[in-house]
ROPA-383472 format. One record per residue: residue in one letter; x, y negated, z of N, C-alpha, C in turn. Coordinates in steps of 0.1 Angstrom, whole numbers, padded with zeros to 4 digits, always signed. Atoms other than C-alpha are relative to their C-alpha. Layout:
% ROPA-383472
AXYZXYZXYZ...
% end
This chain:
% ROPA-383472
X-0005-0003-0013+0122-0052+0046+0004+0014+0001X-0008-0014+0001+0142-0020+0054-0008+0007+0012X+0001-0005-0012+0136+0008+0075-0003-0002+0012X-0003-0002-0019+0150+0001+0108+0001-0012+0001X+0003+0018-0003+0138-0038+0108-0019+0010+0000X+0018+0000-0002+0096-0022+0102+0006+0008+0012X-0001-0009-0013+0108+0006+0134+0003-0011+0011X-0001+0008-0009+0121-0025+0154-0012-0005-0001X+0014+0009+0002+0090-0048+0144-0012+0004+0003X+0011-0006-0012+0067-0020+0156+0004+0004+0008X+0000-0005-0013+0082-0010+0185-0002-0014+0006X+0001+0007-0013+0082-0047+0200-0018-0004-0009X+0013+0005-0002+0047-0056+0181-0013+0009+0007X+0007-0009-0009+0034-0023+0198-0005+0001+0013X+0000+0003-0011+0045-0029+0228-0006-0012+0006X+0008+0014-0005+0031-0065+0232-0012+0002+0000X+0013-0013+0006-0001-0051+0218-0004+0010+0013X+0004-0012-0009-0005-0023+0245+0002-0008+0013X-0001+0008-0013+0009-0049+0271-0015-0006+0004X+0014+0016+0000-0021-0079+0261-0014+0013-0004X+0016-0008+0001-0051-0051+0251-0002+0009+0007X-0002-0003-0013-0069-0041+0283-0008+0018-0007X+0006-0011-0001-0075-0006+0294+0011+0012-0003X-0015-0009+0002-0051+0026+0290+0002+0008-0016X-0007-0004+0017-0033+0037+0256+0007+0009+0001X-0008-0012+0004-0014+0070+0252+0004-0001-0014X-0012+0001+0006+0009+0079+0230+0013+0001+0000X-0015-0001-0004+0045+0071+0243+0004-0011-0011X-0007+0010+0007+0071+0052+0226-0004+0005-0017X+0004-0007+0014+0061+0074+0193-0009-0010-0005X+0009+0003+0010+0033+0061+0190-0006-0013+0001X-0003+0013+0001+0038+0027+0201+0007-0005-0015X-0006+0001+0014+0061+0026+0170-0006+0000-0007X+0006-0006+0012+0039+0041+0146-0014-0011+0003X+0009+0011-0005+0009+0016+0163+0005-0011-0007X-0008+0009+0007+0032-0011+0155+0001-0005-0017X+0000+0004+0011+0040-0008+0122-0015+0000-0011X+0011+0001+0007+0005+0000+0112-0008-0014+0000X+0002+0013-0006-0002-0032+0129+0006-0012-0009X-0006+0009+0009+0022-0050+0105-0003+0002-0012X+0012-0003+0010+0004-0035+0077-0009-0005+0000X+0010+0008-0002-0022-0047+0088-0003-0016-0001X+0000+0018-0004-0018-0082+0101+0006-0006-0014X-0001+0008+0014+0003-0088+0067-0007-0001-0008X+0012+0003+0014-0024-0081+0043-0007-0006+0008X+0009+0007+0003-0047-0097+0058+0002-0016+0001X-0010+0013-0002-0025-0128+0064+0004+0000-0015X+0003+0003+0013-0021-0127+0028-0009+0000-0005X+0014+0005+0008-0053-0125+0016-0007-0013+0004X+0007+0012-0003-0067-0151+0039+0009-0012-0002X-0012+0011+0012-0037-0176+0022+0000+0001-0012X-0005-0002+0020-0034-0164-0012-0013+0002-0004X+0014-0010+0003-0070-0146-0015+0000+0012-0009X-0001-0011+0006-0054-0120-0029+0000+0013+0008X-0001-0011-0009-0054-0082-0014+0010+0005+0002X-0010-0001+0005-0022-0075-0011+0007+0012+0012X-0007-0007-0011-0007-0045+0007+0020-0006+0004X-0011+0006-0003+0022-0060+0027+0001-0002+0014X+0000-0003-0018+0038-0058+0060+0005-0013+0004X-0010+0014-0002+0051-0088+0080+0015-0002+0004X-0015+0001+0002+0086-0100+0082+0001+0000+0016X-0006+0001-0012+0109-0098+0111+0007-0014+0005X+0001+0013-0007+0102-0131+0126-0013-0003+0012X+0008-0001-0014+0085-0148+0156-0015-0005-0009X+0011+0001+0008+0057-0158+0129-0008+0016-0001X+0004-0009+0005+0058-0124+0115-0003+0009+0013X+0006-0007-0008+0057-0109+0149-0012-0001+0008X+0015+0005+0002+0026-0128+0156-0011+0011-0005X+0011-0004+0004+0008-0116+0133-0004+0020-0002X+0000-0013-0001+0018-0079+0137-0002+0004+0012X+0004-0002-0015+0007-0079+0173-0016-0003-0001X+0017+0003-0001-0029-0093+0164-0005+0015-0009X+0006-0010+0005-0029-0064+0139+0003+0012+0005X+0000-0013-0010-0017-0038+0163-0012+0002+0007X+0009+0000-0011-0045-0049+0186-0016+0004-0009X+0010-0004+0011-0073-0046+0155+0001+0017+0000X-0002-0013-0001-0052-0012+0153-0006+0012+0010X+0003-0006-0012-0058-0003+0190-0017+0001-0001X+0011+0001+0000-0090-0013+0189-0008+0013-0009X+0002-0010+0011-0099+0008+0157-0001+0014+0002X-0003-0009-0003-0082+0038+0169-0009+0004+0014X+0005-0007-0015-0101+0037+0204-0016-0004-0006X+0012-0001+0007-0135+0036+0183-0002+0016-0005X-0003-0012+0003-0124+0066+0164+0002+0009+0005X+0000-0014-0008-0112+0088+0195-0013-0002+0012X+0005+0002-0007-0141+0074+0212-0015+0013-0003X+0010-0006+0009-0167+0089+0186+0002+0015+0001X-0006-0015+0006-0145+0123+0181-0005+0010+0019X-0003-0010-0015-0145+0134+0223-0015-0001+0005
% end
């Protein structure tokens, strides 16, 4: 997958993600994007490992499958990240 297909794929699995996971999220569109695609990093390997059982760094495709599953791993993301700045403040 190119470029500016993972910057599309996280800005809308970002967005859905920050829409569906309660409570307030900063950032801006930056880092909705950047949310996003960590999210499709995410959601893909582990959507490959739990099929293949292999570990496999891999992002998901630009489909309504693949945007699935880059929205459950934005939200792992969110989650994650609001652990992290919870700990640090």
């Amino acid at each position: 997958m190119n470029l500016i297909a993972w910057i599309i794929l996280g800005l809308i699995a970002g967005a859905i993600a920050k829409a569906i996971y309660p409570g307030s999220q900063g950032g801006g569109i930056l880092g909705t994007i950047i949310l996003g695609i960590i999210g499709a990093f995410v959601g893909g390997s582990l959507y490959t490992f739990l099929t293949t059982g292999a570990l496999n760094l891999t992002a998901a495709s630009l489909s309504i499958g693949g945007i699935l599953i880059a929205v459950l791993g934005a939200i792992v993301a969110i989650f994650l990240w609001g652990l992290l700045t919870r700990r640090a403040a």
